[in-house]
VEXVO-601701 format. One record per residue (C-alpha): residue number from 1; x negated, y negated, z. Coordinates in nm, 4 decimals. Example, Ala and Ser with C-alpha at 12.3 -4.5 7.8 and 13.67 -1.06 7.14 Angstrom:
residues 2
 pos        x        y        z
   1  -1.2300   0.4500   0.7800
   2  -1.3670   0.1060   0.7140
This chain:
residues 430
 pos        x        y        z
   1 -13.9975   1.2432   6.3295
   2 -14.1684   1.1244   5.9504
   3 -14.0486   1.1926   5.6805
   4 -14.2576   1.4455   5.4919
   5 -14.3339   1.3539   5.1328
   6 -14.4659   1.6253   4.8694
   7 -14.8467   1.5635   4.7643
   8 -14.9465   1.5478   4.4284
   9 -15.0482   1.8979   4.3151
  10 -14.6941   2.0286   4.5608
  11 -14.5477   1.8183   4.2628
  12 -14.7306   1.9376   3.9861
  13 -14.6198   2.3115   4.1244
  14 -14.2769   2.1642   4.1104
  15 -14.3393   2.0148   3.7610
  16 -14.3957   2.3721   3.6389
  17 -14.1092   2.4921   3.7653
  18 -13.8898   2.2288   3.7137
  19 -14.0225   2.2770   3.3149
  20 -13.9261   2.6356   3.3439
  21 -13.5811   2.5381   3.4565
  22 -13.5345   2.2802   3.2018
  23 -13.6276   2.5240   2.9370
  24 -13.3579   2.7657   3.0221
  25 -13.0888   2.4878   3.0658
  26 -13.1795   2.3823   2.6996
  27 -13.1239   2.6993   2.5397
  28 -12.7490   2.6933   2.7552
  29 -12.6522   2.4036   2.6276
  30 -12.8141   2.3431   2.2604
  31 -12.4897   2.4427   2.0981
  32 -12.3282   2.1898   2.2652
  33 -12.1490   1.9120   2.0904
  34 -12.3041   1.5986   2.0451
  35 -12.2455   1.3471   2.2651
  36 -12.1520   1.6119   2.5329
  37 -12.3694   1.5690   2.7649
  38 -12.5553   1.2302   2.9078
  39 -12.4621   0.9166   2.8293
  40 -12.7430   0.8008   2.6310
  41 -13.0524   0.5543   2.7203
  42 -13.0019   0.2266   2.9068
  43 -12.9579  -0.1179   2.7750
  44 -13.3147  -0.2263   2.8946
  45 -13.5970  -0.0368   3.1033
  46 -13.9682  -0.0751   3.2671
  47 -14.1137   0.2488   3.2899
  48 -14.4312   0.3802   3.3900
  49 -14.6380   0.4339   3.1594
  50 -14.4840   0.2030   2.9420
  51 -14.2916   0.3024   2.6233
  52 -14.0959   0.1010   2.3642
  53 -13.7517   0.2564   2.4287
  54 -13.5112   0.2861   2.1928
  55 -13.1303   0.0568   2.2309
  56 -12.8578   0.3526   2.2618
  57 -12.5807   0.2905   1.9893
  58 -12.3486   0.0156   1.9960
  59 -12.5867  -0.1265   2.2432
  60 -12.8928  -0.4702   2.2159
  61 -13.1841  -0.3956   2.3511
  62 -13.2868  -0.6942   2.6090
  63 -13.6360  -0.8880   2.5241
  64 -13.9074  -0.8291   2.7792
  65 -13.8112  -1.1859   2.8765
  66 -13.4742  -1.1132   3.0115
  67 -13.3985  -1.2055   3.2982
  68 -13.1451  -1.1132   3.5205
  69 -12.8701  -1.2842   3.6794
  70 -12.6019  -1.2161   3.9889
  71 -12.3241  -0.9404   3.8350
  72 -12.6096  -0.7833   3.6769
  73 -12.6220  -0.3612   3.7460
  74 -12.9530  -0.2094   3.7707
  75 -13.0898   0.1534   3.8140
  76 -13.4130   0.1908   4.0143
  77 -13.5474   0.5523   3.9507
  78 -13.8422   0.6863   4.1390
  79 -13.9842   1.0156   3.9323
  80 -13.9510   1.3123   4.1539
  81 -13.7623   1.1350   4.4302
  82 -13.3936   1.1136   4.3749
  83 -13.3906   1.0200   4.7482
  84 -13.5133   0.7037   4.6392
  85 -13.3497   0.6084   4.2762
  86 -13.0397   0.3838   4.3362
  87 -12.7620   0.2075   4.1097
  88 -12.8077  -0.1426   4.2432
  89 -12.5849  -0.4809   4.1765
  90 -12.7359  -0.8178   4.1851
  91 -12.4582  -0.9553   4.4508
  92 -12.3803  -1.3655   4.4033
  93 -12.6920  -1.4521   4.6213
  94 -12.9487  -1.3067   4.4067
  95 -13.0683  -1.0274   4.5883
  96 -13.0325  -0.6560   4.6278
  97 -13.0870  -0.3502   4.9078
  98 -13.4028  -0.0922   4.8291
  99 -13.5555   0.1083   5.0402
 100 -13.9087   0.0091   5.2091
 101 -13.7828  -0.3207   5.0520
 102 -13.4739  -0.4490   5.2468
 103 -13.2875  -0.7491   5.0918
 104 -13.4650  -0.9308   4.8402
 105 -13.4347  -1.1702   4.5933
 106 -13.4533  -1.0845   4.2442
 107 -13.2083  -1.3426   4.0566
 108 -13.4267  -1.4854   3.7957
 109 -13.6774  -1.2437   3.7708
 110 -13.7858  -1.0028   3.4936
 111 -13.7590  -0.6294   3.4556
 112 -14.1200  -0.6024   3.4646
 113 -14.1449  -0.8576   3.7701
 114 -13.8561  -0.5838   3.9666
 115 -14.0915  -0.3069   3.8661
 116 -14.4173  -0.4453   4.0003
 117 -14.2554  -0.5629   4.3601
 118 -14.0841  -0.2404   4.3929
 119 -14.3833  -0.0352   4.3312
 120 -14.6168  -0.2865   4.5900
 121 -14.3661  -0.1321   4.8768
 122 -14.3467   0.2416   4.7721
 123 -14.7073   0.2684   4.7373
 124 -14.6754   0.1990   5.1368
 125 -14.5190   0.5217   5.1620
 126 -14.5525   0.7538   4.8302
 127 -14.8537   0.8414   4.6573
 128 -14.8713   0.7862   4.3013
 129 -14.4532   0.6506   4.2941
 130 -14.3787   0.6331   3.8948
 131 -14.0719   0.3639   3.8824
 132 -13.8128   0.2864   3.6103
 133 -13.5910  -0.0312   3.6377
 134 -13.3299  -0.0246   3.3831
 135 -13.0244  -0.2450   3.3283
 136 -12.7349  -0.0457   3.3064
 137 -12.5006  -0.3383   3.2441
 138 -12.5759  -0.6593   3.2368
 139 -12.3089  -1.0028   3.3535
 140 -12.3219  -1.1736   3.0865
 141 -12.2522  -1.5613   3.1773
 142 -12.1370  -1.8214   2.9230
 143 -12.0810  -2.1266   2.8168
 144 -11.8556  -2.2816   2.5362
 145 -11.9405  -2.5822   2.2901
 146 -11.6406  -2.7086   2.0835
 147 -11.5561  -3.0555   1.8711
 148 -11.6397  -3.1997   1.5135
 149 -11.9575  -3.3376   1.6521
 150 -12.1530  -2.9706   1.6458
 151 -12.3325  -2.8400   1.3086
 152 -12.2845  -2.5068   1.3341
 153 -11.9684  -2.2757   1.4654
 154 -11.7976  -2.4087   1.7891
 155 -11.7333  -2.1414   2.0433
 156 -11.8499  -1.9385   2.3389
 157 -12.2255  -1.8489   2.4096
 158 -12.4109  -1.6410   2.6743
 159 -12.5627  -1.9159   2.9013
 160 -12.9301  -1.9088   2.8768
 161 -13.1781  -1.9690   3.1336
 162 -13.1968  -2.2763   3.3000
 163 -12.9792  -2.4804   2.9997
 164 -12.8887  -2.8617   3.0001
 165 -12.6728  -3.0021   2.7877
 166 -12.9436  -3.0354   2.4997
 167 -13.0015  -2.7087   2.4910
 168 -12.6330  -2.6211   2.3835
 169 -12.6420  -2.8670   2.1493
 170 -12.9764  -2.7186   1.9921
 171 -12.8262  -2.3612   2.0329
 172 -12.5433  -2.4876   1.8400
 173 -12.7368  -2.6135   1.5615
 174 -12.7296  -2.9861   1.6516
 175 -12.5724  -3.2905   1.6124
 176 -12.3562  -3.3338   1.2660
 177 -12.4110  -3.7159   1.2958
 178 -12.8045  -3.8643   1.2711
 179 -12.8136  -4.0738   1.5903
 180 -12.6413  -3.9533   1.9173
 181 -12.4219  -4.2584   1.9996
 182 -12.1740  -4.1406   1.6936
 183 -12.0537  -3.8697   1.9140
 184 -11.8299  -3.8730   2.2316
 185 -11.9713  -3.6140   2.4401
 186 -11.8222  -3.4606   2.7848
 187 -11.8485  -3.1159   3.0007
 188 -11.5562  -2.9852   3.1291
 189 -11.6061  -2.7976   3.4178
 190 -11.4089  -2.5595   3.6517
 191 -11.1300  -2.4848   3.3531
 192 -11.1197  -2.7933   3.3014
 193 -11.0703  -2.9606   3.6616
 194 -11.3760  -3.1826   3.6014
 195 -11.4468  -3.4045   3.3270
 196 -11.7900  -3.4888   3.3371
 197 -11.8881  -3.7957   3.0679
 198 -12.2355  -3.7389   2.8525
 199 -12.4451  -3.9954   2.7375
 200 -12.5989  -3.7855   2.5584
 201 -12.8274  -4.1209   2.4021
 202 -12.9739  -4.1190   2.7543
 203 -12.9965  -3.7204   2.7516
 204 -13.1596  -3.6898   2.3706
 205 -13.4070  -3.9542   2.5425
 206 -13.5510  -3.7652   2.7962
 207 -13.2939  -3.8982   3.1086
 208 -13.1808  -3.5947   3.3505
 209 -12.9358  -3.7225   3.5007
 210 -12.7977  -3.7390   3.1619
 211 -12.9173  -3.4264   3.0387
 212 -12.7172  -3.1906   3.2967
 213 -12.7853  -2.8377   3.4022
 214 -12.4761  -2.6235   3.2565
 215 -12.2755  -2.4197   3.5002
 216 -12.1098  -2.0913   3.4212
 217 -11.7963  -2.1384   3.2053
 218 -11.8783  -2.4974   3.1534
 219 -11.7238  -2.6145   2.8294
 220 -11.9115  -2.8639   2.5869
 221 -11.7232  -3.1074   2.4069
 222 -11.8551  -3.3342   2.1743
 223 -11.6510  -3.5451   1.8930
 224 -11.7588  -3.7897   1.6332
 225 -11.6326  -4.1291   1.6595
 226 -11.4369  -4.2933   1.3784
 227 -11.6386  -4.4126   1.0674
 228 -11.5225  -4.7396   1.1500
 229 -11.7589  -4.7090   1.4372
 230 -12.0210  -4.5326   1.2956
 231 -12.0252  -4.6234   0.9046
 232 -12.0614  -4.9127   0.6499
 233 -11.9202  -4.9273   0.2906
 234 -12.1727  -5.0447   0.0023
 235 -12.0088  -5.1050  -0.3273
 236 -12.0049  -5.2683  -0.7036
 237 -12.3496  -5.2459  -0.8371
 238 -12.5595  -4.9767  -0.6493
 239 -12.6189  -4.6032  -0.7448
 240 -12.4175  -4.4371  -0.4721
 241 -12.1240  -4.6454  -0.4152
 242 -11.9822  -4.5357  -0.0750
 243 -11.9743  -4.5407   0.3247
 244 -12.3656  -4.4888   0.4658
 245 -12.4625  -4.4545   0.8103
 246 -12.4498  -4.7528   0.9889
 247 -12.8186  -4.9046   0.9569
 248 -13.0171  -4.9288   1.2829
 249 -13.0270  -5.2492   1.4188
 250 -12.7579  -5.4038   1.0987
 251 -13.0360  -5.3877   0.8255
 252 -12.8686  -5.4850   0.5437
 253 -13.1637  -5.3563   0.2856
 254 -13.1206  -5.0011   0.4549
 255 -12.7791  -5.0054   0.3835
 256 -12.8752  -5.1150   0.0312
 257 -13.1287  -4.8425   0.0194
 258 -12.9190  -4.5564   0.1688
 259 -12.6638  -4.6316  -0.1186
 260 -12.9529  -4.5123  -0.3634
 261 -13.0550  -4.9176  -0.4422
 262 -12.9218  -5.1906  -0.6585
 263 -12.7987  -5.0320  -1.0629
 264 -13.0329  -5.2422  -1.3354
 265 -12.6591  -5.4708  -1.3480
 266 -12.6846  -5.5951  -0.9757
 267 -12.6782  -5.9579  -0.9089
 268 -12.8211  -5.9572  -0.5623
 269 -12.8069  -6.3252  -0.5739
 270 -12.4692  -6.2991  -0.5043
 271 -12.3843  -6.0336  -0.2555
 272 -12.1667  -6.0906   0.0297
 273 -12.0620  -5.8783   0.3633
 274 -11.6967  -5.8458   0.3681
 275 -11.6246  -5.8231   0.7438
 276 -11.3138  -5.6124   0.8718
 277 -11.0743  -5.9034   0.9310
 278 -11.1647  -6.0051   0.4960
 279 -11.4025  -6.2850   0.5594
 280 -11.7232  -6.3230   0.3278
 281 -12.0330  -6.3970   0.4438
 282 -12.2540  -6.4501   0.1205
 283 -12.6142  -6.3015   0.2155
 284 -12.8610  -6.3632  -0.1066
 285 -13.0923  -6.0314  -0.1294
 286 -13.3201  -6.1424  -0.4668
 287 -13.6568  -6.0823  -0.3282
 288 -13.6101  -5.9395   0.0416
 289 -13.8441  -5.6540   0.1383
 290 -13.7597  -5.5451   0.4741
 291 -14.0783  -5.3706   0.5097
 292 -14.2957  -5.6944   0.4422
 293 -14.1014  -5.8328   0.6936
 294 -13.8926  -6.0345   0.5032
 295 -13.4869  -5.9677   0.5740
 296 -13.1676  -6.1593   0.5548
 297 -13.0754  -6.3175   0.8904
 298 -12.7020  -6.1475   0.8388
 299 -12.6678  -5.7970   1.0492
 300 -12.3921  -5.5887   0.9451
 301 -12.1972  -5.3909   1.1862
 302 -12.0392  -5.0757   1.1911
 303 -11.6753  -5.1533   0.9522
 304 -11.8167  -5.3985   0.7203
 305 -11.8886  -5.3426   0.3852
 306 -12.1736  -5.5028   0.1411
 307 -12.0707  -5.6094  -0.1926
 308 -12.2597  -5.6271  -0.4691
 309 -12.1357  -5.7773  -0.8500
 310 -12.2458  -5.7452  -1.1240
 311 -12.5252  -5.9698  -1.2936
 312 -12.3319  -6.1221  -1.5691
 313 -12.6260  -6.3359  -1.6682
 314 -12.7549  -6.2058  -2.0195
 315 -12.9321  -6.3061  -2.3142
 316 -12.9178  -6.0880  -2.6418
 317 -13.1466  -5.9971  -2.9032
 318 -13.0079  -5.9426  -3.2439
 319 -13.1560  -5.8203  -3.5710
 320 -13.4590  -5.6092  -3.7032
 321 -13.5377  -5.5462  -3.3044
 322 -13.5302  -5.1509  -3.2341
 323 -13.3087  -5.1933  -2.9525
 324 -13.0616  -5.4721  -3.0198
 325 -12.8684  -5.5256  -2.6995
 326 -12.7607  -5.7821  -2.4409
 327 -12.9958  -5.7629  -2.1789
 328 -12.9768  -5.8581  -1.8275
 329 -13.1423  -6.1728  -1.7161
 330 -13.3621  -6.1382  -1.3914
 331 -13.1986  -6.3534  -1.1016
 332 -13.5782  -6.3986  -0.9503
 333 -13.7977  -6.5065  -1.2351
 334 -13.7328  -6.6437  -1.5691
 335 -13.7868  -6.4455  -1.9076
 336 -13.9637  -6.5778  -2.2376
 337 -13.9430  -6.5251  -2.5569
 338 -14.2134  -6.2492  -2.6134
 339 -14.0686  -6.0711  -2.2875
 340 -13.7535  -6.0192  -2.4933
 341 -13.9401  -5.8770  -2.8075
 342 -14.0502  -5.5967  -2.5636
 343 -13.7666  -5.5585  -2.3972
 344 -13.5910  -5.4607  -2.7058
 345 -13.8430  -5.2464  -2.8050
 346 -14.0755  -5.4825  -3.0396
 347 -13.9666  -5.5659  -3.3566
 348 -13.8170  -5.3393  -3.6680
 349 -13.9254  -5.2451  -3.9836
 350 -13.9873  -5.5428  -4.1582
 351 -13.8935  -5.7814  -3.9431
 352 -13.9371  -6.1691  -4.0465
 353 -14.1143  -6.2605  -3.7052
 354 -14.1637  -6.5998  -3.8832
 355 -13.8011  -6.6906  -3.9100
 356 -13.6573  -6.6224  -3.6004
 357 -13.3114  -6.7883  -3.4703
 358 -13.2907  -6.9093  -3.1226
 359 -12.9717  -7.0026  -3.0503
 360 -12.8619  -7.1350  -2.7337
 361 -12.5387  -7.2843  -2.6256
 362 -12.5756  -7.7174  -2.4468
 363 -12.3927  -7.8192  -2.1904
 364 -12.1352  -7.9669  -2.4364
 365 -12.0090  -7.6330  -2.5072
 366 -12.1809  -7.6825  -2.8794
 367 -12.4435  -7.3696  -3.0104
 368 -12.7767  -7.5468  -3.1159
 369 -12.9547  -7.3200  -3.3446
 370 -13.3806  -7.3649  -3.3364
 371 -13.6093  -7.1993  -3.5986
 372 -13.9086  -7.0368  -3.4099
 373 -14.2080  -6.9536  -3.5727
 374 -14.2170  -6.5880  -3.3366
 375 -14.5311  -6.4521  -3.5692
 376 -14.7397  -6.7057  -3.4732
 377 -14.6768  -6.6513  -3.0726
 378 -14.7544  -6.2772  -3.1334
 379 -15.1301  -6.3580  -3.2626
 380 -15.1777  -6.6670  -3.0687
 381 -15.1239  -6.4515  -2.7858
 382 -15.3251  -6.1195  -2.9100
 383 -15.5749  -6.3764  -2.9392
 384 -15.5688  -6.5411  -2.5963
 385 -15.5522  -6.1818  -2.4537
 386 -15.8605  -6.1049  -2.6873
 387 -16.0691  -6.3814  -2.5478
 388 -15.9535  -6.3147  -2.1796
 389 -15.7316  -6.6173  -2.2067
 390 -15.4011  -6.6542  -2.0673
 391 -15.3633  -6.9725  -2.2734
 392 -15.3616  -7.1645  -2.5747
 393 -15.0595  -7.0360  -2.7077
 394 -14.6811  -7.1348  -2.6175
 395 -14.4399  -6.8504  -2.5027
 396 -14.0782  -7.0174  -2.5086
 397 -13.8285  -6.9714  -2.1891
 398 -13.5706  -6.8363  -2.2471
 399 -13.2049  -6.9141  -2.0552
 400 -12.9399  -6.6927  -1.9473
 401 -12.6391  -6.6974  -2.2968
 402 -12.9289  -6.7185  -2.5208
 403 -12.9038  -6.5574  -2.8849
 404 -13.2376  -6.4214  -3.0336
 405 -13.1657  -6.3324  -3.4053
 406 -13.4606  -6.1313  -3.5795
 407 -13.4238  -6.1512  -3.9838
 408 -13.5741  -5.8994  -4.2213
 409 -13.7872  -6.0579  -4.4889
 410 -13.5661  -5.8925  -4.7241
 411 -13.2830  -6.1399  -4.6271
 412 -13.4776  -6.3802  -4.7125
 413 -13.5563  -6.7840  -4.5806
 414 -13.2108  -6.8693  -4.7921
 415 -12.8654  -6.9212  -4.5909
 416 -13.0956  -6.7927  -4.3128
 417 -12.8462  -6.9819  -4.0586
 418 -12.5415  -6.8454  -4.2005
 419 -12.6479  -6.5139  -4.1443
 420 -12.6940  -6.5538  -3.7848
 421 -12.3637  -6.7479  -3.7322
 422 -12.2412  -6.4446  -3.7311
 423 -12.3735  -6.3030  -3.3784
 424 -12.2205  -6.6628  -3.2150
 425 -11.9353  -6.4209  -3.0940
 426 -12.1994  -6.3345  -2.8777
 427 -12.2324  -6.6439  -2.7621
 428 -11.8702  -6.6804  -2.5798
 429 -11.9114  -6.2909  -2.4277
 430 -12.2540  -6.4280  -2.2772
């Protein structure tokens, strides 16, 4: 014998009543406390029609993406047949019992994906079915990420969908290190019964077999390596003295570069590597440009550490100059005479171009001291630039320990010598 099912205007009779009824019970019960009675809305729901409902208190509303997983409780309510609605759990397989439905598998799936199939097989056998799926209390599954090696906070997580390794690590805010083969990586799985080694170079590239699916309860564990293996020191003349990251493929200009560059004191002629057991190996950066393809032959490795002194080659310029100073001599070109004027600044306030000093130590040890006529440089060479010129006028070298003494013609062409003897101090500093 069928089942008889109500047709729709037998349930719109019922409706009436049923509103009647409902009307009476509220009026019974609107002095009751709060909180009394029901036990507020579900977690998540897909209701026909479909209305944004409201997360009960103390509960998270699930995103429409959800999807559910084995351990997960539903409730499947059919309006106006209670004979129908059931409290179903997701058992380990993935599926569940419904009627007109038998087992099925729903692991996977979406609320709105449950809703649709169930209402394909009660439209078999009810007209017009109306079908909530709501999860009443979800199995949450998780995973745990933990070591140095992670950004952010180390700890458990709910296990999303279909997560590898990667995705942990992106969940966790990535890698504290910039290249992946700082880090020793592992997943321990089964409380710890299984230790399962990540290459995680292989898994940031794309490899699978690398790049493992994550079980329940797996735990993460990734740890930075020593600096030793992972760092290089720069020091002496650069702008961030310090340990860098170990430059990709030994580039010893990157590691120059990531220590902020050589200060305007750095004699790059005569850097050196200093390797871990104290050895030297002199590498000679004046001029290298790794990006024009030109690079020292050297590599450095992770431990070693680039030195760079200071350029102790200087000349000085002394006198009515607006910035008397020593001043470093270049290690890759040579410097003249008008190149010093500007370097200082130009000459002072009445400056006695025409009397300059040059004074310059031989390789006897003696100071030679040269009168140069420095006015008559400056026009020839306003002049040459004038005509378009670049010569016609003599501009004299200058060598590193050189003096440049700048009179005023206030002093006067009189012991003219004597009063540039006294910068020869300069001379044995140089």
């Amino acid at each position: 014998m069928s089942t008889h099912y109500p047709s729709r205007v037998e349930k719109m009779m019922l409706g009436i009543c049923a509103t009647v009824a409902a009307a009476a019970a509220a009026l019974l019960t609107a002095a009751a406390p709060a909180g009394a009675i029901g036990q507020g809305p579900p977690v998540a729901s897909a209701a026909a029609p479909a209305k944004a409902q409201a997360a009960a208190p103390g509960r998270q509303a699930l995103p429409p993406s959800y999807r559910v997983n084995a351990g997960d409780v539903l409730e499947i309510s059919v309006q106006d047949y209670p004979e129908l609605s059931k409290v179903v759990t997701i058992l380990p397989d993935g599926t569940i019992q419904f009627p007109y439905m038998g087992e099925v598998f729903i692991q996977g799936s979406t609320i709105r994906q449950i809703k649709e199939r169930v209402l394909a097989a009660l439209k078999k056998q009810v007209s017009y079915p109306e079908v909530t799926v709501t999860v009443v209390k979800r199995n949450i599954r998780e995973v745990g990420v933990i070591g140095n090696g992670i950004r952010g906070q180390g700890g458990r997580r709910p296990l999303g969908d279909n997560w590898r390794v990667i995705n942990l690590i992106a969940d966790g805010g990535g890698l504290m290190v910039d290249r992946p083969e700082w880090v020793k990586s592992s997943v321990l799985r089964g409380g710890g019964a299984e230790v399962i080694p990540i290459d995680l170079v292989r898994a940031f590239a794309g490899d699978l077999d690398a790049n493992i699916p994550l079980e329940p309860e797996d735990v993460l564990v990734v740890e930075q390596l020593d600096d030793s293996k992972t760092k290089v020191q720069v020091l002496g003349e650069v702008m961030r003295p310090g340990p860098v990251p170990a430059p990709v493929g030994g580039s010893v200009i990157d590691a120059l570069t990531a220590a902020g560059g050589p200060s305007p004191k750095a004699s790059l002629a005569l850097a050196a590597i200093r390797k871990p057991d104290n050895s030297l190996v002199p590498v000679n950066l004046v001029n290298y440009d790794s990006a024009a393809g030109k690079a020292p032959e050297v590599k450095m490795e992770p431990g070693d550490t680039l030195l760079i002194p200071e350029n102790k080659r200087v000349y000085s310029m002394t006198g009515a100059v607006l910035r008397p100073s020593q001043i470093n001599y270049p290690e890759d070109r040579e410097v003249t005479i008008l190149e010093a004027l500007a370097e200082a600044g130009g000459p002072g306030g009445g400056a006695d171009l025409k009397n300059t000093v040059l004074m310059r130590r031989g390789e006897d040890g003696k100071v030679v001291s040269q009168m140069i006529n420095l006015d008559d440089i400056v026009k020839n060479k306003q002049k040459a630039d004038k005509s378009g010129k670049k010569t016609g006028y003599t501009d004299p070298v200058l060598k590193p320990g050189d003096v440049i003494f700048i009179p005023t013609k206030e002093q006067g062409k009189e012991n003219l010598l004597d009063k540039a003897i006294r910068y020869l101090p300069l001379m044995f500093l140089l």
